[in-house]
C-alpha positions as a Markdown table, in Angstrom:
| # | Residue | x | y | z |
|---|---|---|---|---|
| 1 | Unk | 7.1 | -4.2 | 15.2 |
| 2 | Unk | 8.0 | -0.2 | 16.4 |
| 3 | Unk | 11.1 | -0.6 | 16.2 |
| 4 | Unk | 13.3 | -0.6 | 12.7 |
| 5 | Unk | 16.5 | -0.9 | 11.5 |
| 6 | Unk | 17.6 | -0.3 | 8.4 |
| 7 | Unk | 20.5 | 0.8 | 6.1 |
| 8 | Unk | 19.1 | 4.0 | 6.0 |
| 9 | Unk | 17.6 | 4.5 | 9.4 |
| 10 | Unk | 17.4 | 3.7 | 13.0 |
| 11 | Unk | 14.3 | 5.3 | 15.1 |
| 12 | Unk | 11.5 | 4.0 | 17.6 |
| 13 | Unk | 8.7 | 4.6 | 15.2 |
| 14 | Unk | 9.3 | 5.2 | 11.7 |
| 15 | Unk | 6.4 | 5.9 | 10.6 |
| 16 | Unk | 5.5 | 8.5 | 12.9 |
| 17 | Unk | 4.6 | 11.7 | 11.2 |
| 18 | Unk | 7.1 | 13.7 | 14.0 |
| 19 | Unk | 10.0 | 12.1 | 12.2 |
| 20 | Unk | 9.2 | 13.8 | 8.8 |
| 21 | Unk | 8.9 | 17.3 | 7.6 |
| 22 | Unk | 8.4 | 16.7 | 3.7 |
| 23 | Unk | 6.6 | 14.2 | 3.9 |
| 24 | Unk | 2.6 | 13.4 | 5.2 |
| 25 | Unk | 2.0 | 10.1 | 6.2 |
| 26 | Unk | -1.5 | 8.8 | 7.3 |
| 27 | Unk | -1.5 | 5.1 | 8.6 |
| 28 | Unk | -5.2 | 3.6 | 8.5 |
| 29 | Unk | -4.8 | -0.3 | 9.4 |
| 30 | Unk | -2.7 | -1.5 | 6.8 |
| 31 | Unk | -2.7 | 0.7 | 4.4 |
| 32 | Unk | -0.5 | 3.9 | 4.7 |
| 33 | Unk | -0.7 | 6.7 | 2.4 |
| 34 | Unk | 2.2 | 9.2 | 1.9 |
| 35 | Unk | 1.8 | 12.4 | 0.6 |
| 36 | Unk | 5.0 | 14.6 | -0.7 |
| 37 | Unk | 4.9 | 18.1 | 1.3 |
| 38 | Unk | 6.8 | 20.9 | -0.7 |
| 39 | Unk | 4.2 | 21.9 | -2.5 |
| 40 | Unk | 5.5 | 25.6 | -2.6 |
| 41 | Unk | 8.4 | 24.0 | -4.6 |
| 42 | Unk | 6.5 | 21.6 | -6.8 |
| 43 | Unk | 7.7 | 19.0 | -4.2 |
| 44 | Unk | 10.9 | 19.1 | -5.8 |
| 45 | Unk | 13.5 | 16.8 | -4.1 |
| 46 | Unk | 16.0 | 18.5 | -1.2 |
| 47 | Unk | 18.6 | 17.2 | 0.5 |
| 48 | Unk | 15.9 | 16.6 | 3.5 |
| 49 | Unk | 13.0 | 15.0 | 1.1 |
| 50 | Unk | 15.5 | 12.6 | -0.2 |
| 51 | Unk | 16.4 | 11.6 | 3.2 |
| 52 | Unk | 13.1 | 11.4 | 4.3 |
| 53 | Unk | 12.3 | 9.0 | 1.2 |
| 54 | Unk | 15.0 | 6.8 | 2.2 |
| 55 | Unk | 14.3 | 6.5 | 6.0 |
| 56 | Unk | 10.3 | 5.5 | 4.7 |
| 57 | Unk | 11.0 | 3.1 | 2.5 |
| 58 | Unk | 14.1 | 1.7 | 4.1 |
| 59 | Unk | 12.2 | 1.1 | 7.0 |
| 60 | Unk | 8.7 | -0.4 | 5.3 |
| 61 | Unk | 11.0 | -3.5 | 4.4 |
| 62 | Unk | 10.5 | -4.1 | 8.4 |
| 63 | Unk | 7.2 | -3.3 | 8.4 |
| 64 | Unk | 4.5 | -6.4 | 7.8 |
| 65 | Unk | 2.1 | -4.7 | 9.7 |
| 66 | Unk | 1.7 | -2.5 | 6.6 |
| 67 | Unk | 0.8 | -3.6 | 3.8 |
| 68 | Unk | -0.5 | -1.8 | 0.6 |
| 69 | Unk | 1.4 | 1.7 | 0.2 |
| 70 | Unk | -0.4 | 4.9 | -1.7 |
| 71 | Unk | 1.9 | 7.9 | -3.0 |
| 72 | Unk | 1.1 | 11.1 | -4.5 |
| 73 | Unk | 2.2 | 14.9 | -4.0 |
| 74 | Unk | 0.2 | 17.6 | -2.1 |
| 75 | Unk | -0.7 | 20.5 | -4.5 |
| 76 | Unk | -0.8 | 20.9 | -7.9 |
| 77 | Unk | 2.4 | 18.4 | -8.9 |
| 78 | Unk | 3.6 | 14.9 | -8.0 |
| 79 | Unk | 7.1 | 15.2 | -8.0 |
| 80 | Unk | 9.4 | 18.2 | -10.4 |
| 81 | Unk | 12.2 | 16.1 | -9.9 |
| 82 | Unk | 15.4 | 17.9 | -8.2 |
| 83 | Unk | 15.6 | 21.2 | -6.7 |
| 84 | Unk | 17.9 | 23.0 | -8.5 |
| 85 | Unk | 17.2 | 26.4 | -7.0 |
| 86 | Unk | 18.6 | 24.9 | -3.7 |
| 87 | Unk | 21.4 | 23.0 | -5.0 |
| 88 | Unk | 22.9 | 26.0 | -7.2 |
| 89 | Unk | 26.2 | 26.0 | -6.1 |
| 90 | Unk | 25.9 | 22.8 | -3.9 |
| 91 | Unk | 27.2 | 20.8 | -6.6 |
| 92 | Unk | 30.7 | 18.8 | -5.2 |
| 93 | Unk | 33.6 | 19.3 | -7.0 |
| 94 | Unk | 35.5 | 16.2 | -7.0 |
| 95 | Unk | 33.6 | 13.4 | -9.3 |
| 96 | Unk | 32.9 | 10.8 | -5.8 |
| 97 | Unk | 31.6 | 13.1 | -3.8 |
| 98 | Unk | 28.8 | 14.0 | -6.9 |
| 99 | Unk | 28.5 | 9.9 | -7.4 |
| 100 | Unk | 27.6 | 9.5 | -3.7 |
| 101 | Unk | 25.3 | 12.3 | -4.1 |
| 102 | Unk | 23.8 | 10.9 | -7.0 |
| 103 | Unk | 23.7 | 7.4 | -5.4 |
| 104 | Unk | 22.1 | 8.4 | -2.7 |
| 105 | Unk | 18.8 | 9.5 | -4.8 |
| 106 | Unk | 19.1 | 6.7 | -6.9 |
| 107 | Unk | 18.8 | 4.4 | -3.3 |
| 108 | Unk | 15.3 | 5.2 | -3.1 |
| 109 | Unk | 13.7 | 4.0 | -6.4 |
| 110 | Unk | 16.0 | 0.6 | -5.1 |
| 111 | Unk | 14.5 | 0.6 | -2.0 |
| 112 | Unk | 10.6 | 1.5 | -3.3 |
| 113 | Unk | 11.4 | -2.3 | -5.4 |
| 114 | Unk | 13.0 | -4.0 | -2.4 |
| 115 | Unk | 10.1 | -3.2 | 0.4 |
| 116 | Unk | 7.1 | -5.9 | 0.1 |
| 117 | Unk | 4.3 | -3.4 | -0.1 |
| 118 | Unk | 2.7 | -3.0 | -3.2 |
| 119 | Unk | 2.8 | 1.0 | -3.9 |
| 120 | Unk | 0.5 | 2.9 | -5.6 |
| 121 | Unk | 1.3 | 6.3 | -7.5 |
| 122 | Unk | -0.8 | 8.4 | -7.9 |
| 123 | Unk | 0.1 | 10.8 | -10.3 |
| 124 | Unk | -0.9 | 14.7 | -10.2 |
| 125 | Unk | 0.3 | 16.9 | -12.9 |
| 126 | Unk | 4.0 | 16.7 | -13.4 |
| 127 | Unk | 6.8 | 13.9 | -12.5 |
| 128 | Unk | 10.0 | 14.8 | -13.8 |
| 129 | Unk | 13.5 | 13.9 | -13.8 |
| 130 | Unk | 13.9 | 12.0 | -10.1 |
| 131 | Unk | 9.7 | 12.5 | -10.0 |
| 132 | Unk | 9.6 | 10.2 | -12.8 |
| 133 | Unk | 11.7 | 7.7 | -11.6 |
| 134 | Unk | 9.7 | 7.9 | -7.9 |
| 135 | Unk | 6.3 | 7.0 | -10.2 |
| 136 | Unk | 7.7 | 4.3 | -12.4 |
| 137 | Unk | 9.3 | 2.4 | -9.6 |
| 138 | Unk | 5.7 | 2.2 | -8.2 |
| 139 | Unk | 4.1 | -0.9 | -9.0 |
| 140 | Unk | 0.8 | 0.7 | -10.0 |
| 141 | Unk | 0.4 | 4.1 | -11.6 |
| 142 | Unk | -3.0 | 6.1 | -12.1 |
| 143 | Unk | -2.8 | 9.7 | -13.3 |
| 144 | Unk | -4.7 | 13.0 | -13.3 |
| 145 | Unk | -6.0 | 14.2 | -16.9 |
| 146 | Unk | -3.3 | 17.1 | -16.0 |
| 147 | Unk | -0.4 | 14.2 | -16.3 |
| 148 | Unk | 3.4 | 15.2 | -17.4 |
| 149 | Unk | 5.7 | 12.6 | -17.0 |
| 150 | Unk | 9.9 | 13.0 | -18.5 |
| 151 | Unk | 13.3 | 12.2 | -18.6 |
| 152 | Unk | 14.2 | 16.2 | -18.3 |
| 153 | Unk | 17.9 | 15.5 | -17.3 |
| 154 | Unk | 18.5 | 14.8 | -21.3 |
| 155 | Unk | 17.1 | 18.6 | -21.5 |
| 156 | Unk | 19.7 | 19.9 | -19.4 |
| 157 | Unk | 23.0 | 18.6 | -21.1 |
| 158 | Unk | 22.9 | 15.2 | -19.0 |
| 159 | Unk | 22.1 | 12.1 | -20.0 |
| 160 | Unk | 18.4 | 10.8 | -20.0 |
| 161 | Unk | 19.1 | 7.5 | -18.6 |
| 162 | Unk | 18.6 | 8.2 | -14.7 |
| 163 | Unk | 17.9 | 6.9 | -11.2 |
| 164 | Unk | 16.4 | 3.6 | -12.7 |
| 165 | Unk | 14.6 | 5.8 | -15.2 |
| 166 | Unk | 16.3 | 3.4 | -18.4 |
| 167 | Unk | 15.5 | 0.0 | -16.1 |
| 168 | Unk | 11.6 | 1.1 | -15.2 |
| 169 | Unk | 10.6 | 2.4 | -18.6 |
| 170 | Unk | 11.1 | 0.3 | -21.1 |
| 171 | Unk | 9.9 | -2.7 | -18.9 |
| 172 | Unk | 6.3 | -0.8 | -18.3 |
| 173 | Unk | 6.0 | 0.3 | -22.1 |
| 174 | Unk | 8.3 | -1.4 | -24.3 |
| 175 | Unk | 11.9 | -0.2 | -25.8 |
| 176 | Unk | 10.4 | 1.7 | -28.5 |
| 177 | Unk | 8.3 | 3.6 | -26.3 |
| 178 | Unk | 11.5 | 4.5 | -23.9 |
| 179 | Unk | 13.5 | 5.3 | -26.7 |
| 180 | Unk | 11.4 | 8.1 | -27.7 |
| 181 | Unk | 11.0 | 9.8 | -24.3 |
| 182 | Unk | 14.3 | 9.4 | -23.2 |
| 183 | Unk | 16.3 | 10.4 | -26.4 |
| 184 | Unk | 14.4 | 13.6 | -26.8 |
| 185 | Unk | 12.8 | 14.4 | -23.5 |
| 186 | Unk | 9.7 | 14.8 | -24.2 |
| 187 | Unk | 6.5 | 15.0 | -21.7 |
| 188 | Unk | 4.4 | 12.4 | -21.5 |
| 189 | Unk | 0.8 | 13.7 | -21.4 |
| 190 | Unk | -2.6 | 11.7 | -19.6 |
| 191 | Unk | -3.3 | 10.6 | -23.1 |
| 192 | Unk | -0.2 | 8.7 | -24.2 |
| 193 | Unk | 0.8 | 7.6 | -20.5 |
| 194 | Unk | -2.5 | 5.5 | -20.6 |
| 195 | Unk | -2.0 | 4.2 | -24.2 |
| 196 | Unk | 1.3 | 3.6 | -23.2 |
| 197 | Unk | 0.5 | 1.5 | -20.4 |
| 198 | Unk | 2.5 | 3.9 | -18.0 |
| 199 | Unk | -0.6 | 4.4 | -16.3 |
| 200 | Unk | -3.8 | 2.3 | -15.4 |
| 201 | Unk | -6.0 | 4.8 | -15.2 |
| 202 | Unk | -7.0 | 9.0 | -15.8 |
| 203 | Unk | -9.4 | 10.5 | -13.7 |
| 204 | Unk | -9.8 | 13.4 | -11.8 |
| 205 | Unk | -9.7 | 13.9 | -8.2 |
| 206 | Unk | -12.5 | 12.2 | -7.3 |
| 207 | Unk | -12.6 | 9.4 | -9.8 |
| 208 | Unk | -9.0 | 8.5 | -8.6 |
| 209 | Unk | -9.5 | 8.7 | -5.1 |
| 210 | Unk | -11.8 | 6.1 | -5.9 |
| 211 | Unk | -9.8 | 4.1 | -8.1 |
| 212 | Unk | -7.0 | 4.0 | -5.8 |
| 213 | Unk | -9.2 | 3.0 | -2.8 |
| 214 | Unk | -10.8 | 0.4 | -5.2 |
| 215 | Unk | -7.2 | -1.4 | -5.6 |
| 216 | Unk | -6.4 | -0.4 | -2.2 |
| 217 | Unk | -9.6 | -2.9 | -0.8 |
| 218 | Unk | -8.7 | -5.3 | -4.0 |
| 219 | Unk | -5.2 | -5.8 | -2.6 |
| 220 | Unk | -6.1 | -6.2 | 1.0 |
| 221 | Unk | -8.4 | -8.6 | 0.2 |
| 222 | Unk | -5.8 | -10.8 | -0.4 |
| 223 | Unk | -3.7 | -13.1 | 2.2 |
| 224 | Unk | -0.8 | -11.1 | 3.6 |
| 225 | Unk | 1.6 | -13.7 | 2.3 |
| 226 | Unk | 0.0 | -13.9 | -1.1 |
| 227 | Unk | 0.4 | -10.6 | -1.6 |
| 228 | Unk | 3.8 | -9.9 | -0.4 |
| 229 | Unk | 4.8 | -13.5 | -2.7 |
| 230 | Unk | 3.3 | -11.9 | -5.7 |
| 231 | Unk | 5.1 | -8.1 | -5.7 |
| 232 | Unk | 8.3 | -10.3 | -4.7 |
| 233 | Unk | 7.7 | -12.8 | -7.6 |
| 234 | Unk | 6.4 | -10.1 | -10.3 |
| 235 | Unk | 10.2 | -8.4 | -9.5 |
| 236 | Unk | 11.9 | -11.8 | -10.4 |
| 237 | Unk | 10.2 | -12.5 | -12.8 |
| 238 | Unk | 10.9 | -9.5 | -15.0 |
| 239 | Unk | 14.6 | -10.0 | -14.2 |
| 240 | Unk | 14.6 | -13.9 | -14.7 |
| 241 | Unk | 16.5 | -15.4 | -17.4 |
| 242 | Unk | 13.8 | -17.6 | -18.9 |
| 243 | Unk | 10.4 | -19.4 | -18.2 |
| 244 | Unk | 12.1 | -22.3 | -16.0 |
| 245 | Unk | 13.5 | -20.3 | -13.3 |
| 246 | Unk | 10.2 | -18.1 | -12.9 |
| 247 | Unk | 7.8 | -21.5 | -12.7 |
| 248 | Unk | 10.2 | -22.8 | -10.6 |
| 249 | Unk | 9.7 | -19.7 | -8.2 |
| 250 | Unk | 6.2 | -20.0 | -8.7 |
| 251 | Unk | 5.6 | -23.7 | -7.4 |
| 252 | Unk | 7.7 | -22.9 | -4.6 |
| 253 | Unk | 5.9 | -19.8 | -3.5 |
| 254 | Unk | 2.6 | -21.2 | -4.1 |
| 255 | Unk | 3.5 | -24.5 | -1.8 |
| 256 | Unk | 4.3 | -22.1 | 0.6 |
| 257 | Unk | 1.2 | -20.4 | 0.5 |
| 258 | Unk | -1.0 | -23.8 | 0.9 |
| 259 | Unk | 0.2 | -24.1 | 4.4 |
| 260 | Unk | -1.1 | -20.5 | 5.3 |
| 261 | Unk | -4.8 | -20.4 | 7.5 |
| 262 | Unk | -5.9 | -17.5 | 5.0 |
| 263 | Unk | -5.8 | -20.4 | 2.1 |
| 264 | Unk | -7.7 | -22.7 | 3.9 |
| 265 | Unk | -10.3 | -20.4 | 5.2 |
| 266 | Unk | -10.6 | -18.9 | 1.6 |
| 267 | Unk | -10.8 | -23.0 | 0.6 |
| 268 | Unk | -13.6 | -23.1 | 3.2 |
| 269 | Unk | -15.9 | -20.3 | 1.6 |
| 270 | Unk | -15.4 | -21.2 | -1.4 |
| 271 | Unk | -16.9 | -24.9 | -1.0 |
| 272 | Unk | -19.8 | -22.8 | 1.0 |
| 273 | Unk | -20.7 | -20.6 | -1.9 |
| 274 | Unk | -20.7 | -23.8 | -4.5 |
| 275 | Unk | -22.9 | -25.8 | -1.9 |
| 276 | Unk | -25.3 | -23.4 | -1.7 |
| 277 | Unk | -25.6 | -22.4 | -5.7 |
């Protein structure tokens, strides 16, 4: 499938690395890694990277050719969160025009849920503010020992609840957790994020390039449908109103999955490794 359309985005090949200029994409097979590219500007989000995010992710939904996503930043940070520098004096003055504006970030983290690859953040010093929200609406997390993570709009006179930030957070680490770091703002350092469960994993760069390859192979070892079933069912699940309704997702999904060759063949092998114990 070249060709995508989207909400956010209508081109031939969206994920050719022409079509972006804050962003570095690398397709091998089917995984793709993405790699924020304003490292000059602690890959701070513009106007450009935020429609840049929304044209990649829009257009993954499309995609089943891909199917295990990696993101991190270039340089020394993940994600600062917004440019401010280039928005001083951009802000609108009418209270819909800064809601659309605000919207309009708040579509990625929405769109990072809705695609069916599983995305992997991987997090180099800090993510704050809209950087944050881009790392908890991963479905994995692993972190480098350098590792900041906040709610900084609380810091600035706005309120610390932001771009999925209040939806993400508790979910990953708990209420109590969430309070604390979005009340007062405070960084999360490599330490706490991992007792925290925020993240899987600290290492440095070469212990998480192989950590994130290891759950790259770990995830494409599964059966394209079993994989995409299970991010889509893991999302329902945590908004589900009780036990019934998730099982009841569950049996369905699984049935599905029976009929697929990739069960059977796994079947097959199976049977072949007990015979031969």
């Amino acid at each position: 499938m070249n060709k995508a359309t989207s909400q956010y985005a209508q081109v031939d090949d969206p994920l050719g690395p022409d079509n972006y200029k804050f962003l570095e994409l690398i397709l091998r097979g089917a995984r793709l890694d993405v790699a924020i590219n304003r490292p000059d500007a602690a890959n701070s989000l513009n106007d450009g990277l935020i429609e840049e995010l929304l044209t990649l992710f829009g257009a993954l939904l499309w995609r089943d050719d891909v199917r295990v996503v990696t993101l991190t930043g270039k340089g020394r940070h993940f994600c600062a969160g917004l440019d401010i520098k280039e928005r001083k004096g951009k802000l609108d003055p009418a209270p819909l025009g800064s809601y659309v504006g605000q919207r309009k970030i708040s579509e990625i983290v929405i769109a990072m849920r809705r695609c069916p690859q599983p995305i992997i953040a991987r997090i180099n010093g800090a993510a704050s503010g809209g950087g944050f929200a881009l790392a908890l609406a991963a479905d994995v997390r692993v972190g480098s020992p350098g590792l900041r993570c906040n709610a900084a709009p609380i810091r600035i006179g706005l309120s610390g609840c932001d771009i999925g930030i209040s939806y993400f957070l508790p979910r990953i680490c708990g209420s109590g957790v969430a309070s604390e770091f979005l009340l007062t703002g405070r960084f999360i350092d490599a330490d706490r994020a991992l007792r925290a469960n925020l993240v899987s994993a600290v290492g440095d760069d070469d212990a998480l390039d192989e950590i994130v390859d290891g759950l790259v192979e770990d995830m494409l070892a599964a059966s394209p449908l079993g994989l995409r079933l299970t991010k889509d069912g893991l999302n329902l699940a945590i908004d589900a109103a009780g036990l019934e309704q998730v099982v009841a997702l569950e049996d369905r999904q699984q049935v599905l999955c029976t009929y697929q060759p990739d069960f059977e063949n796994a079947l097959a092998r199976f049977r072949e490794k007990k015979a031969g114990q």
